[in-house]
C-alpha positions as CSV (number, residue, x, y, z in Angstrom):
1,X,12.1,14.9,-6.5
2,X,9.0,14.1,-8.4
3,X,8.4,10.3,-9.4
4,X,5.1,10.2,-10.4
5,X,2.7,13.2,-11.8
6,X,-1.0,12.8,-13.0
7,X,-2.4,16.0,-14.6
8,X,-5.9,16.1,-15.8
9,X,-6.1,12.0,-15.9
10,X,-9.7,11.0,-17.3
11,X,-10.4,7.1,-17.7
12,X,-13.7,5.4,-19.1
13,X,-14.3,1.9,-19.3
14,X,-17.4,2.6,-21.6
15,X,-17.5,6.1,-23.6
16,X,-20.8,7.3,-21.3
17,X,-19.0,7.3,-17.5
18,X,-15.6,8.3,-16.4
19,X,-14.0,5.8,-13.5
20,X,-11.5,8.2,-12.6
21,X,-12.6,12.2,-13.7
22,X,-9.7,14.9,-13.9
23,X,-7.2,13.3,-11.3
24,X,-4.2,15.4,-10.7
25,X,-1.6,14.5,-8.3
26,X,2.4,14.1,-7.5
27,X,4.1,11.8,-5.2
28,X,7.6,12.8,-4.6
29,X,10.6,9.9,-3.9
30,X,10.2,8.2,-0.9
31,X,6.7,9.2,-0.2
32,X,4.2,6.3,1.4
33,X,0.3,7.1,-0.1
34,X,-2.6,5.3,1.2
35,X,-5.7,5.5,-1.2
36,X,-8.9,5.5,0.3
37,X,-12.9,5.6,-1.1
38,X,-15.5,3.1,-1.0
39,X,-15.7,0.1,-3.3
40,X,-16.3,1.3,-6.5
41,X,-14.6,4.7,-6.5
42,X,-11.9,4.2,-8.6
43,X,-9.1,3.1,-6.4
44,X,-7.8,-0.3,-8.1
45,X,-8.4,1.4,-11.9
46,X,-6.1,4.2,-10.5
47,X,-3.4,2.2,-9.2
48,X,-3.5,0.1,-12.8
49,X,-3.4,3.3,-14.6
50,X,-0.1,4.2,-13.3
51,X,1.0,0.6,-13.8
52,X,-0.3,1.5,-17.7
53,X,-1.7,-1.3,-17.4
54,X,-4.9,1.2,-19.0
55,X,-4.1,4.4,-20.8
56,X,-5.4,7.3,-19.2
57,X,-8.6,8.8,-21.9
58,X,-6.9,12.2,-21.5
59,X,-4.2,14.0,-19.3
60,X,-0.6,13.0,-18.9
61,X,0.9,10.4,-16.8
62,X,4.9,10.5,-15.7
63,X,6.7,8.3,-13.7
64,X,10.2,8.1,-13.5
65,X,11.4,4.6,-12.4
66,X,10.3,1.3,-13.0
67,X,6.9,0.1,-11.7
68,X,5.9,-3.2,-9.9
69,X,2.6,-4.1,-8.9
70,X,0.6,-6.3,-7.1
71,X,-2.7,-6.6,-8.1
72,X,-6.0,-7.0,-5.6
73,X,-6.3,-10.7,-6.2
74,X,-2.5,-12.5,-6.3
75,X,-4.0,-15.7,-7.8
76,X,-4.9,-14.3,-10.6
77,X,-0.7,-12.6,-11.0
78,X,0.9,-16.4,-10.0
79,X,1.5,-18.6,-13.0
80,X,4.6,-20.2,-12.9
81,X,4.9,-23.9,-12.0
82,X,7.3,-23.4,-9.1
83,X,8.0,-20.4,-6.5
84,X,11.3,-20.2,-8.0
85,X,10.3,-19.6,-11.1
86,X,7.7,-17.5,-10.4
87,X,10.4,-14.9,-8.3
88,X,12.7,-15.0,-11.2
89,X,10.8,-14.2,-13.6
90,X,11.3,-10.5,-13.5
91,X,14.5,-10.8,-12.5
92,X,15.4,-12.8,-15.6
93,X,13.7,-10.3,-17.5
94,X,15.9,-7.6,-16.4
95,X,19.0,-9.7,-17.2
96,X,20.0,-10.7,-13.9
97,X,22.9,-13.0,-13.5
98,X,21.7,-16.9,-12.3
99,X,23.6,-16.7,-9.4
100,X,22.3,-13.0,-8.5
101,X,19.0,-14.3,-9.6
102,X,19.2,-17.5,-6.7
103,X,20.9,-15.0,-4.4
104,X,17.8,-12.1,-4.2
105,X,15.0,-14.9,-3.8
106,X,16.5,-16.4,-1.0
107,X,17.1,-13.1,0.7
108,X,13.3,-12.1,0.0
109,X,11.6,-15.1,0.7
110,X,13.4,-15.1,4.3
111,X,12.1,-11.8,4.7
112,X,8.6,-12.9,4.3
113,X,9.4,-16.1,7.2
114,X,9.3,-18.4,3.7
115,X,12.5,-21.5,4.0
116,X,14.2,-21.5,0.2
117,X,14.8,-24.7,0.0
118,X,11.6,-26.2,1.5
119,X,9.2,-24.4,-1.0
120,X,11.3,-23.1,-4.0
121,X,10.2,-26.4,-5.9
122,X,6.5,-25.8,-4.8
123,X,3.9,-25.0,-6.9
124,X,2.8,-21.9,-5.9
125,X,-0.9,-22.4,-6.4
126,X,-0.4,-24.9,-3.6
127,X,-0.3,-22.1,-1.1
128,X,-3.2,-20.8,0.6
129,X,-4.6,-17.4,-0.3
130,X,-2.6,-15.4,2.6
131,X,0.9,-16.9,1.3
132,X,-0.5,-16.5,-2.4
133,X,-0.2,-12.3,-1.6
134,X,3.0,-12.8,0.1
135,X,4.7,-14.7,-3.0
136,X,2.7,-11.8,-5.2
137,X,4.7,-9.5,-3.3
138,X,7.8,-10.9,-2.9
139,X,8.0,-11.7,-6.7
140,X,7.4,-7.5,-7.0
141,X,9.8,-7.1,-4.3
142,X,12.5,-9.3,-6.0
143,X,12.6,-6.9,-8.3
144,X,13.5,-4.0,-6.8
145,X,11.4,-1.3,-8.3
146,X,11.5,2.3,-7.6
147,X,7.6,2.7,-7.1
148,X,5.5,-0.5,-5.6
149,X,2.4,-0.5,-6.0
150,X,-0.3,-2.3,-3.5
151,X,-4.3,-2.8,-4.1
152,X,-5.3,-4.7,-0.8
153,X,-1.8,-5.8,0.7
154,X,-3.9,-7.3,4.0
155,X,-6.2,-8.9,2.8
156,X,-6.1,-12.8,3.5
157,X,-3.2,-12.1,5.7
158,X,-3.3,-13.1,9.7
159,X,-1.8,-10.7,12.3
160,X,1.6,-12.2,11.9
161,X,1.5,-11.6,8.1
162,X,0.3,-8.4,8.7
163,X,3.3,-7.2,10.9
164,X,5.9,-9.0,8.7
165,X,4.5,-6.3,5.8
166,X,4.4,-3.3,8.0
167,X,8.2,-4.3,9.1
168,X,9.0,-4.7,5.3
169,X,7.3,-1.8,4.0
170,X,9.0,0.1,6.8
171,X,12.6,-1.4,5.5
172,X,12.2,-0.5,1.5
173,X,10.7,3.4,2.5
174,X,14.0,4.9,2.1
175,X,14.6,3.2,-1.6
176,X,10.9,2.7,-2.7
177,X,8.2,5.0,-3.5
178,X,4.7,2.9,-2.6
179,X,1.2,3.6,-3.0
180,X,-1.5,1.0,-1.0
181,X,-5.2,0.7,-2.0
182,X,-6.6,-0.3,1.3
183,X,-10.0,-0.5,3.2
184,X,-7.7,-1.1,6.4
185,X,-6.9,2.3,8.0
186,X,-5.1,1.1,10.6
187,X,-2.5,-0.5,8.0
188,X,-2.9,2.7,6.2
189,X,-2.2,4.4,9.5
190,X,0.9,3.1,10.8
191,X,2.6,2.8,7.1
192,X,1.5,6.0,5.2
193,X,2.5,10.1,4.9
194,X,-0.1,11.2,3.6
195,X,-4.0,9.7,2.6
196,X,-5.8,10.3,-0.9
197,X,-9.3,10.0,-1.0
198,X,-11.3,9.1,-3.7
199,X,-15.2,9.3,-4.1
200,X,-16.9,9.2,-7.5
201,X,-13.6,9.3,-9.3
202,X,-12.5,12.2,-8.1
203,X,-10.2,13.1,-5.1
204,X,-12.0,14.6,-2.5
205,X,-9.1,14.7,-0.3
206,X,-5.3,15.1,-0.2
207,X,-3.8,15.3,3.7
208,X,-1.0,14.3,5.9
209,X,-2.1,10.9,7.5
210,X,-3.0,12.3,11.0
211,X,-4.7,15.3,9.5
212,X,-6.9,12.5,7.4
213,X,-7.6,10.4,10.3
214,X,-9.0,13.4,12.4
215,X,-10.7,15.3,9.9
216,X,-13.7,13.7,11.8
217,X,-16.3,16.2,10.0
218,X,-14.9,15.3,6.5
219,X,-15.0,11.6,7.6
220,X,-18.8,11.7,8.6
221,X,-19.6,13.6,5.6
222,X,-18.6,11.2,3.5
223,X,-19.0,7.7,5.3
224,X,-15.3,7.4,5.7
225,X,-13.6,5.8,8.6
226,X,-11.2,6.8,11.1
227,X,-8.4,4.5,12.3
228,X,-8.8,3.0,16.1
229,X,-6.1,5.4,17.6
230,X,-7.5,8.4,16.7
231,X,-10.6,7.2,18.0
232,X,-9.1,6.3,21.0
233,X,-7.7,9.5,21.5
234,X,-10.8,11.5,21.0
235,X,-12.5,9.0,23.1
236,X,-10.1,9.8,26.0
237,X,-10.1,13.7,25.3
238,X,-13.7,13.7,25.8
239,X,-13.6,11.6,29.0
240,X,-10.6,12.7,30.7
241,X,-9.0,15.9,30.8
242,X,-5.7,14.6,28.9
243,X,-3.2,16.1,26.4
244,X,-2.9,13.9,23.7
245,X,-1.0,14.9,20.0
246,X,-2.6,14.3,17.0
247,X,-1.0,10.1,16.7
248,X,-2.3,7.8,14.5
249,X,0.0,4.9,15.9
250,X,-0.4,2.8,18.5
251,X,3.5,3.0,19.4
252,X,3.3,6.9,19.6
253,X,0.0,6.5,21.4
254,X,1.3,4.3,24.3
255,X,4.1,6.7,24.8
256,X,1.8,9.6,25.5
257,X,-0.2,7.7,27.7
258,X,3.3,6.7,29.8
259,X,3.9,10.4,29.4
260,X,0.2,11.9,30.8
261,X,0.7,9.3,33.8
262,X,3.4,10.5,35.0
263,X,2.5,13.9,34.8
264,X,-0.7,13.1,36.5
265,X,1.7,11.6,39.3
């Protein structure tokens, strides 16, 4: 089933230059895009054109299901005087019971390591940048909305922060359509199903995630990068006579290595 289809999408901040220049695309339920291209491309205007938070110049725009997302700098989404305010706003919005309301912060601020009760009377500009994008999140989360959109999940975040999002994103793939703007392939890598990339405002590429991340003449070409386990793998398939699959994560990568040791045994 389709949930989101761009046909012929033009967008100009000024009348003389496109930002994004005859986009078409479809992203089918339950599909996990990373968006790639270097600063400048047209990534973040993309994402905010689905949002509608800007109307497209020309072509058509369809989503079907409502749409949260968290924008590339969270401190500038916050504004509420207190975390729990700031979570149930949406939720308020959508008519959500106070009890219900209470009920679905808790349950997504644990989810993020937060304690309810020690910061829902916080302010939450009192948090520092990395916890500012995981309240961001969580107040999209709270939400529950069919497609989630990302622009720079990772960014600010520490290792931890970073695993807690891969084991969330990993837990709302089967209700939640999501689309990530990131400069981090390895995120991209272990979340996504397939890559877009963007150069100039126009996609240049539309692949499976492994196919992406070993299209290593298409990467040169255009100044891309590759994600550390596929370079690892070509690395050792130069050096070593070893049968390694096309993996771009590191769990799948360690299990081949077990695999070609024993076989080498």
């Amino acid at each position: 089933m389709q949930i989101i289809k761009l046909t012929n999408i033009h967008f100009s901040y000024a009348k003389n230059k496109d930002i994004l220049n005859d986009i078409s695309f479809t992203v089918k339920k339950g599909e996990v895009i990373g968006i790639v291209g270097h600063t400048g491309c047209g990534k973040s205007t993309l994402l905010q054109l689905i949002a509608q938070v800007y109307k497209s110049s020309s072509g058509s725009l369809i989503t079907n299901g409502r749409v949260g997302i968290v924008f590339q700098f969270p401190e500038k989404q916050l504004f509420a005087h207190t975390v729990y305010d700031e979570l149930a706003f949406g939720l308020i919005n959508l008519g959500i019971d106070k009890q219900t309301t209470t009920r679905k912060i808790k349950d997504t601020l644990e989810l993020f390591n937060f304690d309810f009760n020690a910061i829902k009377d916080e302010s939450p500009f009192a948090f520092s940048g990395g916890q500012k994008r995981k309240l961001a999140i969580a107040s999209i989360i709270c939400c529950e909305p069919e497609i989630l959109l990302l622009d720079e999940p990772t960014s600010g975040l520490d290792y931890d922060g970073i695993k807690q999002l891969l084991k969330l994103l990993k837990l709302l793939q089967h209700k939640t359509t999501i689309l990530i703007v990131s400069h981090n392939n390895d995120f991209l890598a272990e979340t996504c199903t397939r890559i877009l990339a963007l150069e100039d405002g126009k996609i240049i590429s539309d692949l499976p995630t492994n196919e992406h991340f070993y299209n290593v003449a298409f990467l040169k070409q255009h100044n891309l990068n590759t994600c550390s386990v596929s370079e690892i793998c070509l690395k050792l398939s130069q050096l070593k006579k070893i049968s390694l699959s096309k993996t771009v994560c590191y769990n799948e990568l360690l299990n081949e290595l077990v695999k070609n040791f024993y076989k080498e045994k």
